[in-house]
C-alpha positions as CSV (number, residue, x, y, z in Angstrom):
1,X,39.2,-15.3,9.1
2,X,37.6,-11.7,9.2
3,X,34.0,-10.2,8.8
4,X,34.0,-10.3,5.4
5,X,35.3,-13.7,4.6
6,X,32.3,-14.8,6.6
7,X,29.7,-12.7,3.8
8,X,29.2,-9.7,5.4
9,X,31.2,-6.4,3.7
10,X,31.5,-3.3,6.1
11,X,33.4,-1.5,3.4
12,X,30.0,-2.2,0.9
13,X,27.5,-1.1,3.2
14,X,29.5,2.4,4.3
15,X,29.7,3.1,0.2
16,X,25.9,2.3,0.5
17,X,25.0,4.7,2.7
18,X,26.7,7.5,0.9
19,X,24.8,6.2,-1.9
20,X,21.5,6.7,-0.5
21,X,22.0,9.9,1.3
22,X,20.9,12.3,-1.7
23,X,18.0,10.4,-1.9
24,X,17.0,9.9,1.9
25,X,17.7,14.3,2.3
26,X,15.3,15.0,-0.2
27,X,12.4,13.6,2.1
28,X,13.3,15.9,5.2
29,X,10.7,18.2,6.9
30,X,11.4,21.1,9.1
31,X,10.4,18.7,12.1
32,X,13.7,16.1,11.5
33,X,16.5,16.8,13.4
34,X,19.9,15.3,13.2
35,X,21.6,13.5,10.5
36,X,21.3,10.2,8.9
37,X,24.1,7.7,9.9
38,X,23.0,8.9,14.0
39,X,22.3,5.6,16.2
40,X,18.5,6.8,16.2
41,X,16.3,9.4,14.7
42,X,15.2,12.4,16.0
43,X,11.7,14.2,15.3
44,X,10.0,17.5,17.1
45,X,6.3,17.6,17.1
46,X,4.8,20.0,14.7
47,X,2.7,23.2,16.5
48,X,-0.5,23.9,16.3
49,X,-2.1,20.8,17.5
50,X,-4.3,21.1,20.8
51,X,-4.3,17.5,22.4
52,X,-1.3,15.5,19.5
53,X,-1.5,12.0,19.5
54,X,0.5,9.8,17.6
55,X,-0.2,7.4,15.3
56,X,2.3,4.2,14.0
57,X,2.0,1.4,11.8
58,X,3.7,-1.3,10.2
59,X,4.1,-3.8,7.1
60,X,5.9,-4.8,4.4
61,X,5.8,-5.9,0.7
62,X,4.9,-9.5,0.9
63,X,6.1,-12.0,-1.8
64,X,5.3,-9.5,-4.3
65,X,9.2,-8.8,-3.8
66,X,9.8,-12.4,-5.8
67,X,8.7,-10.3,-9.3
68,X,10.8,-7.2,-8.1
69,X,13.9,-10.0,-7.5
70,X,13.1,-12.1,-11.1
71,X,13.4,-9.5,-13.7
72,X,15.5,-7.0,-11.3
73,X,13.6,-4.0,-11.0
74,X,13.9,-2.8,-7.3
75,X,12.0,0.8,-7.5
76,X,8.5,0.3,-7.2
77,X,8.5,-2.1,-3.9
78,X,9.9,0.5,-2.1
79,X,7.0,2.9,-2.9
80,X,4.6,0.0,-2.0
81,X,6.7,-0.2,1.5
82,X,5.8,3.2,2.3
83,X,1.9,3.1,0.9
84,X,1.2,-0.1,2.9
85,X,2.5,2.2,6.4
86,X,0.9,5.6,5.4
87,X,-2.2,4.6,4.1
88,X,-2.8,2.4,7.3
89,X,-2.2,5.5,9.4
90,X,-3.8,8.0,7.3
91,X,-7.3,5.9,7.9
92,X,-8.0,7.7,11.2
93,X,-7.4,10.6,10.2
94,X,-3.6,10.9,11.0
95,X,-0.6,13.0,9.0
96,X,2.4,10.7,8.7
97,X,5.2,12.3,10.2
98,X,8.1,10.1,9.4
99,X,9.1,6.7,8.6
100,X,11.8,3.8,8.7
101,X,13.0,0.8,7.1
102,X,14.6,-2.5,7.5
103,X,16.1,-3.9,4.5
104,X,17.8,-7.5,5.0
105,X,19.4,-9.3,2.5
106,X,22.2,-12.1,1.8
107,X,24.8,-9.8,0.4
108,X,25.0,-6.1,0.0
109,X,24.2,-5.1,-4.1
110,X,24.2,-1.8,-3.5
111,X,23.1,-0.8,-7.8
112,X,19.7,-3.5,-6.6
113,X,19.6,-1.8,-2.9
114,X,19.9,1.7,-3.8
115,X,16.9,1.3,-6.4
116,X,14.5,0.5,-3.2
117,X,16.0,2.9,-1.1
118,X,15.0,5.8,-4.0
119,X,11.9,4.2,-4.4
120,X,11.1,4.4,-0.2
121,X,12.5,7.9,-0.8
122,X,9.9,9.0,-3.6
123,X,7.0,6.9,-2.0
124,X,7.9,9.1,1.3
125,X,7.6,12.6,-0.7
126,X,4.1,11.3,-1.7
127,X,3.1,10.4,1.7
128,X,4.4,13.9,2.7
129,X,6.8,12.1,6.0
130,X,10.3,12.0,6.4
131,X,13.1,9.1,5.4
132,X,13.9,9.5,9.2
133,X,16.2,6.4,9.5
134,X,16.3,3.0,9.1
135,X,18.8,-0.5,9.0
136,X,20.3,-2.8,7.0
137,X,21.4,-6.2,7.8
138,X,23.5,-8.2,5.6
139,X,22.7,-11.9,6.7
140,X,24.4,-14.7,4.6
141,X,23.0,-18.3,4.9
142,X,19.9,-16.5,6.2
143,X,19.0,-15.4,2.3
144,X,19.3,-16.7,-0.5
145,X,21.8,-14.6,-2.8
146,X,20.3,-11.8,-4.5
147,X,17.1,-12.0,-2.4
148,X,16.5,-9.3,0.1
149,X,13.3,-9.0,2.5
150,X,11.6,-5.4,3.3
151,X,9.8,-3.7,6.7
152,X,8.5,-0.4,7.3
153,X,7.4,1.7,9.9
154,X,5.4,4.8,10.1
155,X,4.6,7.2,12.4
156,X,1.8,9.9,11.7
157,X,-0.3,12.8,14.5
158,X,-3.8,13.6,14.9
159,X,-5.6,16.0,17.5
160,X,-7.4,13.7,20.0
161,X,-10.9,15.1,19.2
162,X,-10.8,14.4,15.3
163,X,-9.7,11.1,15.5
164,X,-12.1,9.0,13.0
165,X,-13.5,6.2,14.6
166,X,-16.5,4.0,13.8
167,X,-18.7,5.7,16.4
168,X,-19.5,7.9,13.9
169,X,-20.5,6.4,11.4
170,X,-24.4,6.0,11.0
171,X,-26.9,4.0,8.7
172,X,-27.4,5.6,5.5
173,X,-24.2,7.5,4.9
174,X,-22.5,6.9,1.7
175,X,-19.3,4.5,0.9
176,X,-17.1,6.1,-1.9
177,X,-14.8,3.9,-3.3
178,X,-11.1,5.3,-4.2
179,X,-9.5,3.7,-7.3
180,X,-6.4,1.2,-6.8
181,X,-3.7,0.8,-9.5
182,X,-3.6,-2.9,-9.7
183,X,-3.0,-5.7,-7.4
184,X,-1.4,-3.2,-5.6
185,X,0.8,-5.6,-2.9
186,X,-1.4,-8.4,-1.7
187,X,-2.5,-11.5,-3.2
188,X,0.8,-11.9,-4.8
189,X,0.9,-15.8,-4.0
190,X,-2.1,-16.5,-5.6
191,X,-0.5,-14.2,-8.6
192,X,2.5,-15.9,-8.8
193,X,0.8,-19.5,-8.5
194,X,-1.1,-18.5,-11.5
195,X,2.2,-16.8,-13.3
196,X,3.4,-20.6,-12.5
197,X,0.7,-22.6,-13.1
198,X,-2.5,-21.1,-15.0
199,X,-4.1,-21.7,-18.3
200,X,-2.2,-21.2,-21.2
201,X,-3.6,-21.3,-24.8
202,X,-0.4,-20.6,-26.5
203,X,1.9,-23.2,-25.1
204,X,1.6,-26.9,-24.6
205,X,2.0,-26.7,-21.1
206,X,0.5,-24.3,-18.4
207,X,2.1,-21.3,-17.1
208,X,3.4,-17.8,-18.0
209,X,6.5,-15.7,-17.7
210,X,6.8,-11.9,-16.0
211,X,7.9,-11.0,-19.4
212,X,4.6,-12.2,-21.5
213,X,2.1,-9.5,-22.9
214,X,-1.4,-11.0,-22.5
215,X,-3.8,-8.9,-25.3
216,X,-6.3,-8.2,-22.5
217,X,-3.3,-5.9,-20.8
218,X,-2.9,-3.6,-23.6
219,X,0.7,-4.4,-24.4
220,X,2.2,-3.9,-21.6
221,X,4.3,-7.3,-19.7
222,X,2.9,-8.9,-16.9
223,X,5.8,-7.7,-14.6
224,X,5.2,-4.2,-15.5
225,X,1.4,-3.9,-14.8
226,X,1.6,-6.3,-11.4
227,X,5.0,-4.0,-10.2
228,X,2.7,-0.6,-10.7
229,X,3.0,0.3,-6.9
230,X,0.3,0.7,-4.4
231,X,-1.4,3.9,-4.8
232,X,-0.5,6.5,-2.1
233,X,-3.6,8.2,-0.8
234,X,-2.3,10.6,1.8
235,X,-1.9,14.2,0.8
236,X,-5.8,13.9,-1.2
237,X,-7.6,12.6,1.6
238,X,-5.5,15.1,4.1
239,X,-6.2,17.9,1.9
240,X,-10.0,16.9,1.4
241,X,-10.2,16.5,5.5
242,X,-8.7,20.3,6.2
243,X,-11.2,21.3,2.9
244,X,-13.8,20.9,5.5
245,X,-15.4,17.7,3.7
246,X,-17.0,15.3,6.8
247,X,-15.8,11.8,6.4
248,X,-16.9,9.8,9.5
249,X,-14.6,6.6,8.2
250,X,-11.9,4.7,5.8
251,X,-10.0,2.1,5.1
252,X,-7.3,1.1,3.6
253,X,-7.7,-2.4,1.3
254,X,-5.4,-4.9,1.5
255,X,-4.6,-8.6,2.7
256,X,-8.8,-9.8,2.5
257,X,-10.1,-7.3,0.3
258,X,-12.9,-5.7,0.6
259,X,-14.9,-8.4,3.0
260,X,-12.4,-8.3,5.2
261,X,-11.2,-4.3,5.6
262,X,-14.7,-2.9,4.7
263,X,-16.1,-3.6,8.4
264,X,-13.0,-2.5,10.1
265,X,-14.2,1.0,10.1
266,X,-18.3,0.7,10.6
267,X,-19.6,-0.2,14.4
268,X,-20.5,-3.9,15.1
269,X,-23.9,-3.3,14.3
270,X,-23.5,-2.0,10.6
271,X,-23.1,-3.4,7.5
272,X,-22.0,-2.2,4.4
273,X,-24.0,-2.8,1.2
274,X,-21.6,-2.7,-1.8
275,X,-22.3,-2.6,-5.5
276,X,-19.7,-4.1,-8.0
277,X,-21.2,-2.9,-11.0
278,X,-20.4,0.9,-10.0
279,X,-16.9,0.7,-10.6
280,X,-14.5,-0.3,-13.6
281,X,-13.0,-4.1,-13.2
282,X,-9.5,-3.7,-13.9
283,X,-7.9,-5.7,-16.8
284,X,-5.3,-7.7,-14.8
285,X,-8.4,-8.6,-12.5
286,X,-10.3,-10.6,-15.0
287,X,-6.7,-12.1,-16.4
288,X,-5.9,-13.5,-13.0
289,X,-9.4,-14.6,-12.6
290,X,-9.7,-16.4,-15.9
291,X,-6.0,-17.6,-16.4
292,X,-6.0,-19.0,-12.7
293,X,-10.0,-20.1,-13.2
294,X,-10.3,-18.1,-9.5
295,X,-14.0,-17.8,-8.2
296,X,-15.1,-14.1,-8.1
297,X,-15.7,-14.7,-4.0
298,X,-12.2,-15.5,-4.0
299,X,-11.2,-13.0,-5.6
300,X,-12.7,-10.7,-3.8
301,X,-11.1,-12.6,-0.8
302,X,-7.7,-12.3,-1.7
303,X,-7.4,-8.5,-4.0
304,X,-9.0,-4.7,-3.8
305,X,-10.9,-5.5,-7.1
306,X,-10.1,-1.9,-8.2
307,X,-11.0,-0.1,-4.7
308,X,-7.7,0.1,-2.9
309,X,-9.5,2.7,-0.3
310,X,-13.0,4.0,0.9
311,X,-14.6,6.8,3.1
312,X,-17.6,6.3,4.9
313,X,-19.5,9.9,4.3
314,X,-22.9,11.8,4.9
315,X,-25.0,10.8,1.6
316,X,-25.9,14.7,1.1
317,X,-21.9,15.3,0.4
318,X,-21.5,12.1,-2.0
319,X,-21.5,14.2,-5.4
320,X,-19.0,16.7,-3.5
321,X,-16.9,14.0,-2.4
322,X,-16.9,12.7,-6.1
323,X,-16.1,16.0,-7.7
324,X,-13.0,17.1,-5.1
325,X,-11.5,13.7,-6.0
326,X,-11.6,13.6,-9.2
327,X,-10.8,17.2,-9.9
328,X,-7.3,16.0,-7.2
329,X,-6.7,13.4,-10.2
330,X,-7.8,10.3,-7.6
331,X,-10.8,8.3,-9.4
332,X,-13.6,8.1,-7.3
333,X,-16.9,6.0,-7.4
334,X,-19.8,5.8,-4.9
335,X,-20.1,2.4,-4.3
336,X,-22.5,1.7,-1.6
337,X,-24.5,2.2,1.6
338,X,-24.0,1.5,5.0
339,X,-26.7,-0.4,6.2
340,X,-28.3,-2.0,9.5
341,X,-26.6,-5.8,9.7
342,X,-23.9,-7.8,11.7
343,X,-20.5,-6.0,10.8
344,X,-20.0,-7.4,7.4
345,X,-20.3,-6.4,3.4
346,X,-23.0,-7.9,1.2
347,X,-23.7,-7.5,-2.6
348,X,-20.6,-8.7,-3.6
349,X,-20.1,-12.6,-5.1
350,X,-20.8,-14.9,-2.2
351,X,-20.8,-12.0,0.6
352,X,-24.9,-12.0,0.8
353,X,-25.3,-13.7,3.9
């Protein structure tokens, strides 16, 4: 018996790495030192910051990897890997720095592996941080073959004294709403219980296939417009902050939507009043909802409806914040108020109490 009788290939995963490498240079900043293939990474703390503290966060893809797996197209989870880090750390004012991964699958396919490696890569470039590092684990009997599981984790710097917390936002400033590209990478077992199960007018029995091309979608497959990755919000928002525009708050929207991440960045004694009618309702929002027959609360339970981030503002700056935004190609919507109430959103579907 040896190592690779039992599943695991050390030959495979050596050839791996020297697949990747290209890709995982490409990321570096000035700030990296070492190489990759060292037993840990190294980083030195960009100048120019008066009191640095450092910022990390963590996450991972969810079960939206079960689309990427059944019709084998690796690239975009690995941008949603890094999003779901670097937005997170980005919402208190933070720069991500760098960031690493842990890939764990049954059996090394490099051609599948490599795809999501190139994808962490790119979504790194957009977040501005470096591919400092990261594992993977070959783990036969663990997996089942051809499935492979994702975590990442990113580390980002601030100056003590403009850290964004909810002490500073106040009644009456303005919540702008940053557009999302789709379900973005949560909610995706409710998506695929309706991919399995929901209303089908065109076959006898219920359920769809990644591959079908509902009208309301414009022609495009299912699996292409629920893969679109999680927008990456880092370098506008940076650059509007060092513009000099005064945001006192964001968040980033994921698992819980709106109700949920909204008061994560108001004070316990705030509210925020929301309007759905001021932004677009994405096509593959009112397919899931009709196909699956979901509630609109729900729906707003379990996806960002179309707002996959929001800043808390000063109200005089709302039509400046709009502008910068939009002229940065990131579509922007002011979408509500905070208000006086018990740390909560109202005016959406069954979110008035």
């Amino acid at each position: 018996m040896d190592y690779r009788n039992a599943g695991v290939d050390v030959q495979a995963g050596r050839r791996f790495i020297n697949q990747i490498k290209e890709a995982v240079a490409a990321t570096s900043r000035p700030e990296v030192l070492g190489s990759l293939g060292d037993f840990s990474g190294l980083f030195q703390l960009p100048t120019g910051y008066q009191q640095p503290v450092l910022v990390s966060g963590t996450d991972g893809v969810g079960t939206k990897l079960k689309l990427a797996q059944a019709i084998n197209q690796h690239h975009t989870v690995g941008i949603d890997l890094v999003a779901m880090c670097a937005n997170d750390v980005l919402t208190c004012g933070a720069e991500p720095l760098f960031f690493l991964d842990y890939l764990a699958t049954s059996k090394l396919q490099p051609e599948q592996l490599q795809q999501v490696v190139v994808g962490i890569a790119e979504g790194c470039t957009m977040a501005g941080c470096a591919l400092l590092g990261g594992e993977t684990a070959e783990m036969p009997g663990f997996y089942q073959p051809d499935e492979y599981d994702l975590a990442g984790f990113c580390v980002g710097i601030v100056d003590k004294q403009q850290i964004l917390s909810p002490t500073q936002v106040e009644a009456g400033d303005t919540v702008i709403g940053l557009a999302s590209q789709g379900v973005h990478s949560n909610g995706f077992s409710l998506v695929r219980k309706i991919i399995a199960e929901g209303r089908n007018s065109h076959r006898a029995a219920p359920g769809w296939d990644w591959l079908d091309c509902p009208e309301v979608l414009g022609g495009a497959s299912l699996g292409e417009v629920l893969l679109t990755p999680t927008q990456i919000y880092v370098k506008s928002v940076l650059s509007a902050l060092r513009s000099g525009l005064e945001i006192h708050g964001m968040a980033h929207i994921t698992g819980g939507g709106l109700p949920e991440n909204g008061p994560r960045c108001i004070q316990p004694d705030q509210s925020l009043m929301l309007n759905p009618q001021q932004w677009p309702n994405q096509p593959i929002f009112q397919w899931l909802a009709t196909v699956g027959d979901v509630s609109t609360t729900d729906m707003f339970d379990t996806f960002n409806m179309g707002i996959g981030f929001i800043l808390i503002i000063p109200p005089e700056l709302a039509q400046q914040t709009l502008t910068w935004f939009n002229r940065h190609h990131v579509n922007a919507y002011e979408i509500g108020t905070v208000i006086p109430g018990a740390h909560s959103v109202v005016g959406l579907p069954g979110h008035d109490a």
